[in-house]
DOTOR-516935 format. One line per 10 residues: number of its first residue (from 1); their letters; for each residue x, y negated, z of C-alpha. Coordinates in Angstrom, 1 decimal. Last residue first. Layout:
! residues N
NUM) a) X:Y:Z | ... $
This chain:
! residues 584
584) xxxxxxxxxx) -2.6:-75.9:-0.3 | -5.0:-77.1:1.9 | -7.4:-73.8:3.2 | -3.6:-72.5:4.1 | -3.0:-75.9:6.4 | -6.5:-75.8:7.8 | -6.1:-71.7:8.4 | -2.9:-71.9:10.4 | -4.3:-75.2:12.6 | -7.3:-72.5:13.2 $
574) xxxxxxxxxx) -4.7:-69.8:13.8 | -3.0:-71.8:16.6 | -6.1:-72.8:18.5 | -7.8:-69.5:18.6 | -4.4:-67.8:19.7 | -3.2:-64.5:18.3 | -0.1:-66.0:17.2 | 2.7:-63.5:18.7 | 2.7:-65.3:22.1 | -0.9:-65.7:22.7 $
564) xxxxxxxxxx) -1.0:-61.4:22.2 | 2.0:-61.0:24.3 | 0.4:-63.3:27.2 | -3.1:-61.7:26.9 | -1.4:-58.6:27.0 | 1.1:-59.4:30.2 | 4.9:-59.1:28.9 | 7.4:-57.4:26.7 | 7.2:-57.6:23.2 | 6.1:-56.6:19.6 $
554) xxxxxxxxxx) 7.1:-55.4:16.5 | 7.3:-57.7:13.4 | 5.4:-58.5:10.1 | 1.8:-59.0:12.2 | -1.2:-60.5:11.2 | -3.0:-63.4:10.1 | -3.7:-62.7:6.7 | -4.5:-65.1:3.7 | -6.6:-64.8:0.3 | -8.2:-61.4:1.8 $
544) xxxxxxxxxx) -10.4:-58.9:-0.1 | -7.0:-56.3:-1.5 | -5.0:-59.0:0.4 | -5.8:-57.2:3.4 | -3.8:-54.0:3.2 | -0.4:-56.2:3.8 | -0.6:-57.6:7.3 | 0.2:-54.6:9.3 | -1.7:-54.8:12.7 | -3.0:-57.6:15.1 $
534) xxxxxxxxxx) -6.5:-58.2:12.6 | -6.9:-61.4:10.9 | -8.5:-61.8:7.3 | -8.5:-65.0:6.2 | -11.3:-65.3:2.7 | -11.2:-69.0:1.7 | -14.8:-69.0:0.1 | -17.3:-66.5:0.4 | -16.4:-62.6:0.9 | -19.3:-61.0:2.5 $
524) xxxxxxxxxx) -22.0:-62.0:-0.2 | -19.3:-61.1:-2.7 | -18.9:-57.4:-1.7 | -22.5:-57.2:-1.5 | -23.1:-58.1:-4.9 | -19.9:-56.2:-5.8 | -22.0:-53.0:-4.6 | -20.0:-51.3:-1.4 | -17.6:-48.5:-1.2 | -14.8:-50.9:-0.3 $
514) xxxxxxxxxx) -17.1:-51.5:3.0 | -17.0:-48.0:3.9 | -13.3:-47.8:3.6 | -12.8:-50.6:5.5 | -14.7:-49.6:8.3 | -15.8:-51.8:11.8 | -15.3:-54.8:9.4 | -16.6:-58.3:11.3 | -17.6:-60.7:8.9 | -17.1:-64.6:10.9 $
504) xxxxxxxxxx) -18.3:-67.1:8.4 | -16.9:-71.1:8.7 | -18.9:-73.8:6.8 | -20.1:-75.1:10.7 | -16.9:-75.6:12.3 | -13.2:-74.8:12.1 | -12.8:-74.5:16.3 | -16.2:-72.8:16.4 | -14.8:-70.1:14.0 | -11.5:-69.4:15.9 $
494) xxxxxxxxxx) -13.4:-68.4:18.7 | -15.8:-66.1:16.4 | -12.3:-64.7:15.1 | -10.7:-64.2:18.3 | -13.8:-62.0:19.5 | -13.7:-60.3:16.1 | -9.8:-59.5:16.9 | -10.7:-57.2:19.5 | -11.7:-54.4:16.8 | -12.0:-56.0:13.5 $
484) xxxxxxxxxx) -11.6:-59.3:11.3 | -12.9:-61.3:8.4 | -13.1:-64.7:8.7 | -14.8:-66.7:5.7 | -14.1:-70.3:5.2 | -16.1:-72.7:2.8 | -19.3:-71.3:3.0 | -22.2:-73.5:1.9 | -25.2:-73.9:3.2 | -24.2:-75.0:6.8 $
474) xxxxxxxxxx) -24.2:-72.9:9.9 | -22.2:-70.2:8.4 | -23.6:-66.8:9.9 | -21.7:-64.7:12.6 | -21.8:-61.3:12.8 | -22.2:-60.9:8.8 | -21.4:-56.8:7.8 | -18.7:-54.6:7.0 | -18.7:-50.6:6.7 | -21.8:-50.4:5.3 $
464) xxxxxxxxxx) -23.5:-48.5:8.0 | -22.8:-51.7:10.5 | -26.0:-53.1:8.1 | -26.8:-56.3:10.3 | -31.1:-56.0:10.8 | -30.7:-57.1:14.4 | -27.6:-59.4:14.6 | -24.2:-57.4:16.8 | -24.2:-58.6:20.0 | -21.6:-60.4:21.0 $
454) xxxxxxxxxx) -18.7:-58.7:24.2 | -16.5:-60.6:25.4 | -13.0:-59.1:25.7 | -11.6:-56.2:27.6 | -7.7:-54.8:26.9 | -7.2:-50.8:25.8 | -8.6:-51.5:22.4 | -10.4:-48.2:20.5 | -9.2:-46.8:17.3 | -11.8:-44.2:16.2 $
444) xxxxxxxxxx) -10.1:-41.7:13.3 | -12.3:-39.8:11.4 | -11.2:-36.5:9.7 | -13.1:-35.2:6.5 | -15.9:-33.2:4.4 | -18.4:-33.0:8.0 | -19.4:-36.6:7.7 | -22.2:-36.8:10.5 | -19.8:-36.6:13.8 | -17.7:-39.5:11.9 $
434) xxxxxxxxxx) -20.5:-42.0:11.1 | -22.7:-41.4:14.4 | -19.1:-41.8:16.7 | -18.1:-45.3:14.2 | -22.2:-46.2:14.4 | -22.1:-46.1:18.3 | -18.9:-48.0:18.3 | -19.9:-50.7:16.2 | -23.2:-51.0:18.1 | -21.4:-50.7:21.4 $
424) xxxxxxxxxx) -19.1:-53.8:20.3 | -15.9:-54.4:18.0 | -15.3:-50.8:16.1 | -12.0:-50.0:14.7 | -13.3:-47.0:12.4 | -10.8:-45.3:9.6 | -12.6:-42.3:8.0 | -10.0:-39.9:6.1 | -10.5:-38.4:2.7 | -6.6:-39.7:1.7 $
414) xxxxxxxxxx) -4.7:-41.3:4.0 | -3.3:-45.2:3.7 | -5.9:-46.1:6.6 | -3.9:-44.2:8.7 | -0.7:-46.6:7.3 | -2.5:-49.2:8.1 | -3.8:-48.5:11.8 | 0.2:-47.1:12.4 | 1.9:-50.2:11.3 | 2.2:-52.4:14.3 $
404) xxxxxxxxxx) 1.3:-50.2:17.2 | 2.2:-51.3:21.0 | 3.8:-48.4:23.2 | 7.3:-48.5:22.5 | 7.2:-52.8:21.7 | 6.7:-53.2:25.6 | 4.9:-51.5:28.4 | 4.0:-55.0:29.4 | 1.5:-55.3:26.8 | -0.9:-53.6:25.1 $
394) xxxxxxxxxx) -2.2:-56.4:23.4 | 0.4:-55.7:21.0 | -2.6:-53.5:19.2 | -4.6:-50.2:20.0 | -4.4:-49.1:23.0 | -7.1:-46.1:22.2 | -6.9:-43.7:19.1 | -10.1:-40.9:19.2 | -9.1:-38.5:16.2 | -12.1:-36.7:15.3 $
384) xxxxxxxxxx) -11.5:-33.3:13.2 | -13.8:-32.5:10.4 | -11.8:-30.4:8.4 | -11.8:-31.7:4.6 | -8.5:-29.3:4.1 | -6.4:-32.7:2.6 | -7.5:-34.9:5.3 | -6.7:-32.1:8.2 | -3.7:-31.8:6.4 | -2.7:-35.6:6.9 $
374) xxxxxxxxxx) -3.9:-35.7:10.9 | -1.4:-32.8:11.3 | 1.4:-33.8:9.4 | 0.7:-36.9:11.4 | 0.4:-35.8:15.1 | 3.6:-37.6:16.6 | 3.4:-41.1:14.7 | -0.8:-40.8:16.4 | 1.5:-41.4:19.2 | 1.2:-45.3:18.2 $
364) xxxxxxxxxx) -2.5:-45.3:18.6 | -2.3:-44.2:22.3 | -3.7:-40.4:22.9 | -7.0:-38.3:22.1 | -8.9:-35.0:20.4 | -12.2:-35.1:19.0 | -13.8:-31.1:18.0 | -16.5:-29.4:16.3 | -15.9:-25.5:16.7 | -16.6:-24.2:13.4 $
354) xxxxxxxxxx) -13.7:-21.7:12.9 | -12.2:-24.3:10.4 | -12.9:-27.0:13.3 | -11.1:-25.7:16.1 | -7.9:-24.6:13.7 | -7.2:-28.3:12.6 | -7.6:-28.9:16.1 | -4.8:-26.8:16.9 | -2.8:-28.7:14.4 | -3.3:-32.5:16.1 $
344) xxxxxxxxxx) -2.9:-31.0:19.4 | 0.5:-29.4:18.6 | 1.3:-32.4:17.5 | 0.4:-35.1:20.5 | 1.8:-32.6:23.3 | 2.0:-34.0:26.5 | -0.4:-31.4:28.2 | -3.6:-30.6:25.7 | -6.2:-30.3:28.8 | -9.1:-29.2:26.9 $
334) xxxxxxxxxx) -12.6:-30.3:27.2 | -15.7:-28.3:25.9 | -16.5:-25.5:29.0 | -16.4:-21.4:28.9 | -13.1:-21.0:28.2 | -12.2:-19.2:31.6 | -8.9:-17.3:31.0 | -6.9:-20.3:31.5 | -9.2:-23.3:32.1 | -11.6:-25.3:30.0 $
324) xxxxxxxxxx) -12.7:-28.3:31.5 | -16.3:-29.2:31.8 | -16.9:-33.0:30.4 | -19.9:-34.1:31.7 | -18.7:-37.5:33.8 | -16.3:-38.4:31.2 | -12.3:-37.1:29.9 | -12.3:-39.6:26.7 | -11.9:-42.8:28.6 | -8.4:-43.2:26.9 $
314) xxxxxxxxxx) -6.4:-43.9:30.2 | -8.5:-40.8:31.7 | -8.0:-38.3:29.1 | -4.4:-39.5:28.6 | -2.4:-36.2:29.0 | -2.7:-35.3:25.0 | -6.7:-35.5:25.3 | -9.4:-33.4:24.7 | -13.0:-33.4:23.6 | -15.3:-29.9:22.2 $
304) xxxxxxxxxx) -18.4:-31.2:20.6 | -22.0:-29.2:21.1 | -24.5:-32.3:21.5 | -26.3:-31.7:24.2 | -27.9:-35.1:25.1 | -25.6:-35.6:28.0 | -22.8:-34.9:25.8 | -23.0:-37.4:23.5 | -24.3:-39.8:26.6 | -20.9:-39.3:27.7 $
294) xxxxxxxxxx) -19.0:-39.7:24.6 | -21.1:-43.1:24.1 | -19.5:-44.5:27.7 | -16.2:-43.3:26.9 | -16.7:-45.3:23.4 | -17.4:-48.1:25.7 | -14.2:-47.7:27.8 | -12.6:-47.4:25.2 | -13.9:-50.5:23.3 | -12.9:-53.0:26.3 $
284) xxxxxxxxxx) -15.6:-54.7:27.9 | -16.7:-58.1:29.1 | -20.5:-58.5:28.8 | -21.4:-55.1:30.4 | -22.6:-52.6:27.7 | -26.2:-50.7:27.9 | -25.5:-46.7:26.7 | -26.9:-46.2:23.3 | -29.2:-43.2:23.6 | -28.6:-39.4:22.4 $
274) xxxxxxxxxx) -31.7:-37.7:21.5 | -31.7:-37.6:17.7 | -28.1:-37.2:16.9 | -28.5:-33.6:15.7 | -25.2:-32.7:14.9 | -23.7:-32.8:11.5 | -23.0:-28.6:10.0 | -19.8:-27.1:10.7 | -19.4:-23.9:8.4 | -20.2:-20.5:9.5 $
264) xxxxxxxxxx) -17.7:-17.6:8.4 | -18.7:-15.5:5.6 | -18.9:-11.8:5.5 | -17.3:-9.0:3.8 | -18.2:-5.3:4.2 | -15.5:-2.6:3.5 | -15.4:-1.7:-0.6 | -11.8:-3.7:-0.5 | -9.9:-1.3:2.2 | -11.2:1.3:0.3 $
254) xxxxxxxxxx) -9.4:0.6:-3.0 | -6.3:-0.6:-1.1 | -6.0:3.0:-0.9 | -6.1:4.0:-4.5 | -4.0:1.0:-5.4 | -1.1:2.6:-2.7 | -2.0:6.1:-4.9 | -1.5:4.5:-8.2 | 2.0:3.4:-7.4 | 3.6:0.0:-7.5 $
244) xxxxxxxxxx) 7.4:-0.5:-6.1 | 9.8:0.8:-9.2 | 7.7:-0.7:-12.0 | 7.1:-4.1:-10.2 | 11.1:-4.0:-9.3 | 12.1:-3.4:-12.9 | 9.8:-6.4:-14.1 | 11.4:-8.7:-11.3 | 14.8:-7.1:-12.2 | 14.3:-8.4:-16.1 $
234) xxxxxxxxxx) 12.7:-11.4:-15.1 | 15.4:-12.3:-13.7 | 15.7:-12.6:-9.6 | 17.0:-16.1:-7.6 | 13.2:-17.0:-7.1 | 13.4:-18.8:-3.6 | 14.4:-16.8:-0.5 | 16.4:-14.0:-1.7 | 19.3:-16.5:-2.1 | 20.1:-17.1:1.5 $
224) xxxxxxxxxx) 21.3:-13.1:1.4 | 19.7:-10.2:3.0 | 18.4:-8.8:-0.6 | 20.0:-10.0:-3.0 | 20.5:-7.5:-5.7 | 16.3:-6.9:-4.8 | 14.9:-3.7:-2.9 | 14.1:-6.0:0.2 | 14.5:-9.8:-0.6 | 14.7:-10.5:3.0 $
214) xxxxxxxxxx) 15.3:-8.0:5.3 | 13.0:-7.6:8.0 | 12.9:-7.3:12.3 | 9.1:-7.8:13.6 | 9.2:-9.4:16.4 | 5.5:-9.0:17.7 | 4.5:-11.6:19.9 | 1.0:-11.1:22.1 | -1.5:-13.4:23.7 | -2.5:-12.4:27.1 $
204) xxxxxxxxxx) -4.9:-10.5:29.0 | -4.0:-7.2:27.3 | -6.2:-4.5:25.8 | -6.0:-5.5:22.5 | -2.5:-6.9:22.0 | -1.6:-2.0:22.1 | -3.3:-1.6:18.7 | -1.1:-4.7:17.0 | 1.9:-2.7:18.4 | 0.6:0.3:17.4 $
194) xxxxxxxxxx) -0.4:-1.4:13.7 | 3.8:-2.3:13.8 | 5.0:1.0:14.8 | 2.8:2.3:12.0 | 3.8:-0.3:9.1 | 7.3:0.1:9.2 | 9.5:-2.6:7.6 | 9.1:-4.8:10.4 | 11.1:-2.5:12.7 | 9.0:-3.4:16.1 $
184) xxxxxxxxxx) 10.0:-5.7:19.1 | 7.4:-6.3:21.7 | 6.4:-9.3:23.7 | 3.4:-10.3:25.5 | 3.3:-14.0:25.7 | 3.4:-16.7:28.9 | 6.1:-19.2:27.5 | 8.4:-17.5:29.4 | 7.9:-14.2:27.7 | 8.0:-16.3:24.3 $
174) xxxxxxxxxx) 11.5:-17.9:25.2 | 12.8:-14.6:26.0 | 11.5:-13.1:22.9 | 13.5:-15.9:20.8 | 16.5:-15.3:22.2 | 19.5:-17.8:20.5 | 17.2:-20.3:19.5 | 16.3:-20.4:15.7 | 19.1:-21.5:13.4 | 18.3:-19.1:10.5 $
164) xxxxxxxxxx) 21.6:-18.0:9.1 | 22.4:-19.7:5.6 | 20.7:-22.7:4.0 | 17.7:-21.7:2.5 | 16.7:-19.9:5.9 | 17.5:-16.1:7.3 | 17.5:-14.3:10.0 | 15.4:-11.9:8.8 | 12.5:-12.2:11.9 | 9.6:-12.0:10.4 $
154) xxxxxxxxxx) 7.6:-13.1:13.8 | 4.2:-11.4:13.9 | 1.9:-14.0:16.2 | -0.9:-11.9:17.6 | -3.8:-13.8:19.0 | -7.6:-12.9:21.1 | -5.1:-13.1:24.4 | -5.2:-16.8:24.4 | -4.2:-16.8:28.0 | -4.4:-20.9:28.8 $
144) xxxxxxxxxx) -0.7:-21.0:29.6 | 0.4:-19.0:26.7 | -1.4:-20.4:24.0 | -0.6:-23.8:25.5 | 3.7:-23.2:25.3 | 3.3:-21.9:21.9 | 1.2:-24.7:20.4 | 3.8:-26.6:21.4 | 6.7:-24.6:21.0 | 5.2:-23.9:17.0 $
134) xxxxxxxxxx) 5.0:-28.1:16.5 | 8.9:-28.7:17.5 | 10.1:-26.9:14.7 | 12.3:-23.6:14.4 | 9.5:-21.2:15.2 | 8.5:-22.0:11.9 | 11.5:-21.8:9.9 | 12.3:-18.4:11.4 | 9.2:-17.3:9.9 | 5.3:-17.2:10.8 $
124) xxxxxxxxxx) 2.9:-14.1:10.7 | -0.3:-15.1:12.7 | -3.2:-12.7:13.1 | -6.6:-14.3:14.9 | -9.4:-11.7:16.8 | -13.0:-12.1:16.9 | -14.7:-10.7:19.8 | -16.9:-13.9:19.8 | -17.6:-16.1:23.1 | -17.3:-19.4:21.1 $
114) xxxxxxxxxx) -14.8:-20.9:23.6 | -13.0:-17.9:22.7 | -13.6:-17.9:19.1 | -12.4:-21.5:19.2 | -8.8:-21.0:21.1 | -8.3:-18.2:18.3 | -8.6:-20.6:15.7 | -6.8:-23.2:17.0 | -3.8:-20.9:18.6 | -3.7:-19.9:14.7 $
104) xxxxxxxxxx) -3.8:-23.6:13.5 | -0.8:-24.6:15.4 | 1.2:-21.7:14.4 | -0.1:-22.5:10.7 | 1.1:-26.0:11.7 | 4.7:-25.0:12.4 | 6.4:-25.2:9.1 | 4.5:-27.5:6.8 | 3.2:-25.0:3.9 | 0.0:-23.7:5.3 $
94) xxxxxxxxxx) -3.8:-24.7:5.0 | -5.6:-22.4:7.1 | -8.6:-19.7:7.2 | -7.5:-18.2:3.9 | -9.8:-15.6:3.0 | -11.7:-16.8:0.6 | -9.7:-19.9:-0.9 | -11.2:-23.1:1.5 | -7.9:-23.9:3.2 | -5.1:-24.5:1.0 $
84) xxxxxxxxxx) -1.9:-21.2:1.0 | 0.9:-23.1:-0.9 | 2.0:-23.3:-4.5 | -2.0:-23.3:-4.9 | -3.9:-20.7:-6.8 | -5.3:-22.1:-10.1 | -6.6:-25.4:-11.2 | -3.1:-26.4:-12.9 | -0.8:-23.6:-12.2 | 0.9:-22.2:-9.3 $
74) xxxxxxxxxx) -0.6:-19.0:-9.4 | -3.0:-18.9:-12.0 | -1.8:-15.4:-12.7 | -3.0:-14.0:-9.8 | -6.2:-13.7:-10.9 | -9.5:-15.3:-9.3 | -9.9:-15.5:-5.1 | -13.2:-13.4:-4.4 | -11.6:-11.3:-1.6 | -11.6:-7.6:-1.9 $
64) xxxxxxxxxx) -8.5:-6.4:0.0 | -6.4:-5.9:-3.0 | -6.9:-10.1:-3.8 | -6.1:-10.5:-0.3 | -3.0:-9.0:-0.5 | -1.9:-10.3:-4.1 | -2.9:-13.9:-2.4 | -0.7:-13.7:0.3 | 2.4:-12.1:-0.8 | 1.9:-15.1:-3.7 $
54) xxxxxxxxxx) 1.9:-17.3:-1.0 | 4.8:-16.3:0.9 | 6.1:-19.9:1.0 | 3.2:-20.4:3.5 | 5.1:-19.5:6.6 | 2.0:-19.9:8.9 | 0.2:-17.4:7.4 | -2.8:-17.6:9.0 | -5.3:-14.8:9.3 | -8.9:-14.8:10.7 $
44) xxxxxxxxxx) -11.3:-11.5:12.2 | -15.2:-12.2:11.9 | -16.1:-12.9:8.0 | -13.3:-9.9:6.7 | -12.5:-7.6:9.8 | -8.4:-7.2:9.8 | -7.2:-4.6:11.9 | -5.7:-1.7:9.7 | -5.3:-2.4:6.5 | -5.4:-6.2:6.5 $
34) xxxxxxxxxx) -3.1:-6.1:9.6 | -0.5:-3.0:8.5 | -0.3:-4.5:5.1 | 0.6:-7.9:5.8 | 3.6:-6.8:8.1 | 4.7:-4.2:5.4 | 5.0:-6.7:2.6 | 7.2:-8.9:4.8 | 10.7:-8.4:3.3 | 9.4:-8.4:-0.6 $
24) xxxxxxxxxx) 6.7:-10.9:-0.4 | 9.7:-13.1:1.6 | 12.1:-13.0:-0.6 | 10.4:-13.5:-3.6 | 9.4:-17.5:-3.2 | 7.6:-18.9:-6.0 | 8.4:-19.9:-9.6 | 7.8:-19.1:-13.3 | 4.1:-18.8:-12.8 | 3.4:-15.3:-14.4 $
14) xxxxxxxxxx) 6.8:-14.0:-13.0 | 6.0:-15.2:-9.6 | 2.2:-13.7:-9.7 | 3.6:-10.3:-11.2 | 5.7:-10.4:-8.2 | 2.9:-10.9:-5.5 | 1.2:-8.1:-7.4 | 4.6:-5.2:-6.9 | 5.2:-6.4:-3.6 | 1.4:-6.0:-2.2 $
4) xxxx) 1.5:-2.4:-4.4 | 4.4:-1.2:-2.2 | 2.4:-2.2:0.6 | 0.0:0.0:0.0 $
C-alpha cells in the first residue's frame, strides 16, 4: 500500500515538473499505516504539517476515496496546490509555513474535545516544523491541557535543505516534558507504527511518535540534503514508479476507498436575535465596551469559544460568563492561551475548520507575533475573530514597544479579512454582528485601551456600510470633511467645532466596507477638503483622503493623553494643520 502511495505521488512530480520527492518516498509508510488503519473519513482529521509532501498527500487521499480530481494537475493552474489549502476533501488544514499545521492539529483536536466527539486528529510534521517557535507553542498547550484525542508522527530523517536538520539535541525529552506520551518506532514499518497509533487510545494524554525515516528512500539520493526537492530524472522517477507499484497494494487501497465518507459540518452565523446592546457610560474605552457586548453574546447563548494570550483581563475579553476550560475538563468556551500570540493564532485556525466558532486576544502590536497565522486564516476563509485592544500611541507609558504604528494598516493590507475599529457601542455592536455573520473570513476588532466621550451614533446612520455621517455640516455647503475611527472620532468632532459650521465629521468603523459602497455614496461621505486622521500609518488614506494626520514615526514614553498631545493628536494643533492644508 504504501508502495503504491510512492509510486502516485511520483507520477504527480513528473506530471508537474516539480515537487518534493524525498519526503513521499521516506514517509510513505507513516501515511499509510493512519489512512489504512485509523483514519474515519467525515469524523477523524489529518494535517500534514510539513506540507512539501503534498503530492504524498494527495496520491493517498486520492487511493483512499476522496473526491480531489487527478493528480496530474498538481501544481498547475486550477489544479492541486503546490501546498496542501484547506477546502480539498480531506484536507482539514492549509499547510506549507512550518509550524502552523502543528498549530492547526492541537486546533482541531482541542475543538472535538470541547465538542464532546470521539474524533481523533493525526499530525505528521518534519524536522523543519519542530524547528520553529509556533510547534513549541502549540506543543507546550497540547500537553498542559491533556489533548489526548492527538498523535503527532515526527519524520525524523535528519534532514533539511541545508544539511543536518538543526532540531534540539533530544527531541523526545522535550515532548515528555512538555506533557506528551512518547514512543519511538522504525518509520518505515507500518505495524509498529499502527501499534503505536493503537496503544495513543487508551491514554490520558496526547501522544509523539518518532518515527525514524530516510529520506528519498529507494532513490540515488536517498539520506542526502538532495532528496528533498526533485533532484531525480525522469528516467529514475519512471524506474522507481515501475519498481514501487503493485496490483495487490491498489487492491487494498481498493477497500480502504469503498469505506463510508462523511462530511464535516461547516460554521453557519449565529442567531443574533436575543442578544441586547449593553447601555454605555458617557466616558468609555472601546474594550471595555466590546467586553461589555462579549458578555451579553454569551448571556444570550450564542456558542463562541473566547481566549486570550495572558491578557483576558487587560483586553476585557475574559467576562462575567466565560467558563474556562481546564486540563482534562473542556467542557466550558474560554481558553487560557499562556504568552503565546502564534500558537494561538494557528490553533484557532484549527477551532474553526472543525466548526468551533472562535475570537482570540492580545495588544494590537502582538498581532506582529500571530501573522502567518492571521494571513492563512484569510487565505483558508476560516472565520476566526481577532479581538486587538491598545490600539494606538495612546498607550503610553509603556513606551514605543507596546504602541502600534503600522500594524492597523498593514492588517488592513490582507486579503478576505474584516478590519473593524469601532468608536461607540453602536460601532462596536455592528463590528461583533459583522464579523460573527461573515463566515468566508477572519475579522479583526481593534479596540482602544484609553476612555473618551462617548456620542451617539444618529438614528437612521447606516454603520452596516462601513462609513457613515456622525456629525452633519451645519451650513449647506461642505467645505471640510473629517474622516476618522476608533478614538480619533472623539478628536475629530473636537476638531470640528474649532473649524466651524462647513466642517463634516464621517466616522469609518470599516474601511473595507465603505470601499464596497456606490460612488453616490462614496461622494455623499467625501465633500470637500477630505482629512482623514486616525493615530496609525498615514499612507492607506490618500485612496479617499486629500491630507492625513497620522503617524510616520514610532512613539514615546509618557502618560497617553500626554503621548497622544505630544505626537499631534491635539484638537487645536490639527485645526491650525487643516486651515493651512485647506489654503494651499
Amino acid at each position: 500500500m504504501a508502495g503504491a502511495v510512492r509510486a502516485d505521488a511520483l507520477r504527480a512530480i513528473l506530471s508537474a515538473g516539480s515537487g518534493h520527492v524525498g519526503i513521499a518516498l521516506g514517509a510513505a509508510d507513516i501515511i499509510t499505516a493512519v489512512f489504512a488503519g485509523f483514519m474515519r473519513p467525515g469524523i477523524d482529521r489529518f494535517v500534514l504539517s510539513a506540507g512539501h509532501g503534498s503530492a504524498m498527500l494527495y496520491a493517498t487521499l486520492k487511493l483512499a476515496g476522496y473526491n480531489i480530481g487527478a493528480l496530474s494537475s498538481f501544481r498547475k493552474i486550477g489544479g492541486l496546490p503546490g501546498h496542501p489549502e484547506y477546502g480539498i476533501d480531506g484536507i482539514d488544514a492549509t499547510t506549507g509555513p512550518l509550524g502552523q499545521g502543528i498549530g492547526n492539529a492541537v486546533g482541531l483536536a482541542l475543538a472535538e474535545k470541547i465538542k464532546n466527539t470521539d474524533a481523533r486528529v493525526y499530525c505528521i510534521c518534519g524536522d523543519g516544523d519542530l524547528s520553529e517557535g509556533v510547534s513549541s507553542e502549540a506543543i507546550a498547550l497540547a500537553g498542559r491541557y491533556k489533548v489526548n484525542n492527538l498523535v503527532l508522527l515526527w519524520d525524523d530523517n535528519g534532514i533539511t535543505i541545508d544539511g543536518v536538520a538543526l532540531t534540539d539535541m533530544d527531541i523526545p525529552t522535550r515532548m515528555r516534558a512538555a506533557g506528551w506520551n512518547v514512543v519511538s518506532v522504525d518509520g518505515m514499518n507500518g505495524e509498529k507504527i499502527s501499534a503505536a497509533i493503537s496503544e495513543s487510545r487508551r491514554l490520558a494524554r496526547p501522544t509523539f511518535i518518532q518515527c525514524k525515516t530516510r529520506i528519498g528512500e529507494y532513490s540515488s539520493v536517498a539520506g542526502t540534503p538532495a532528496a528533498h526537492g526533485l533532484a531525480l530524472s525522469a528516467n529514475e522517477l519512471e524506474r522507481l514508479i515501475q519498481k514501487l507499484d503493485s496490483a495487490s497494494g491498489r487492491a487494498l487501497w481498493a477497500g480502504v476507498a469503498n469505506r463510508p465518507h462523511g462530511k464535516h459540518t461547516k460554521i453557519t452565523p449565529p442567531d443574533l436575535s436575543r442578544v441586547k446592546t449593553p447601555n454605555a457610560p458617557a466616558d468609555m474605552s472601546t474594550r471595555e465596551l466590546s467586553g461589555m457586548y462579549i458578555n451579553a453574546l454569551l448571556s444570550a447563548g450564542v456558542n463562541i469559544v473566547g481566549g486570550s494570550a495572558d491578557l483576558g483581563h487587560s483586553t476585557n475579553v475574559d467576562v462575567e460568563k466565560s467558563v474556562h476550560i481546564a486540563p482534562g475538563n473542556f467542557n466550558g468556551n474560554y481558553i487560557d492561551y499562556g504568552v503565546r500570540e502564534h500558537a494561538m493564532g494557528a490553533i484557532m485556525n484549527g477551532l474553526a475548520a472543525a466548526g468551533v466558532r472562535p475570537f482570540g486576544s492580545t495588544f494590537l502590536v502582538f498581532s506582529d507575533y500571530m501573522r502567518p497565522a492571521i494571513r492563512i486564516a484569510a487565505m483558508s476563509g476560516l472565520p476566526v475573530i481577532y479581538v486587538f485592544t491598545h490600539d494606538s500611541i495612546a498607550v503610553g507609558a509603556d513606551g514605543p514597544t507596546h504602541q502600534p504604528v503600522e500594524q492597523l494598516a498593514s492588517l488592513r493590507m490582507i486579503p478576505n479579512i474584516n478590519v473593524f475599529r469601532p468608536f461607540n457601542m453602536a460601532e462596536v455592536a455592528y463590528s461583533w454582528r459583522a464579523a460573527l455573520g461573515d463566515v468566508s473570513r477572519p475579522s479583526c476588532i481593534i479596540l482602544s485601551r484609553q476612555k473618551f466621550k462617548q456620542v451617539p451614533t444618529p438614528a437612521g446612520a447606516e454603520i452596516s456600510r462601513g462609513a457613515y455621517i456622525i456629525r452633519p455640516a451645519k451650513s449647506a455647503r461642505v467645505r471640510i470633511t473629517l474622516l476618522a475611527t476608533g478614538a480619533e472620532v472623539a478628536l475629530a468632532l473636537k476638531v470640528a467645532d474649532l473649524l466651524g459650521d462647513s466642517v463634516q465629521v464621517v466616522s469609518v468603523p470599516s474601511v473595507d466596507h465603505f470601499r464596497g459602497q456606490s460612488n453616490t455614496y462614496k461622494k455623499q461621505m467625501l465633500r470637500g477638503h477630505v482629512v482623514a486622521i486616525e493615530a496609525s500609518s498615514t499612507t492607506p488614506w490618500f485612496e479617499f483622503a486629500d491630507g492625513v494626520i497620522g503617524l510616520t514615526r514610532f512613539g514615546m514614553s509618557g502618560p497617553g493623553g500626554a503621548v497622544y498631545s505630544a505626537m499631534g493628536f491635539d484638537a487645536g494643533q490639527i485645526a491650525r494643520e487643516i486651515i493651512a492644508m485647506v489654503k494651499k
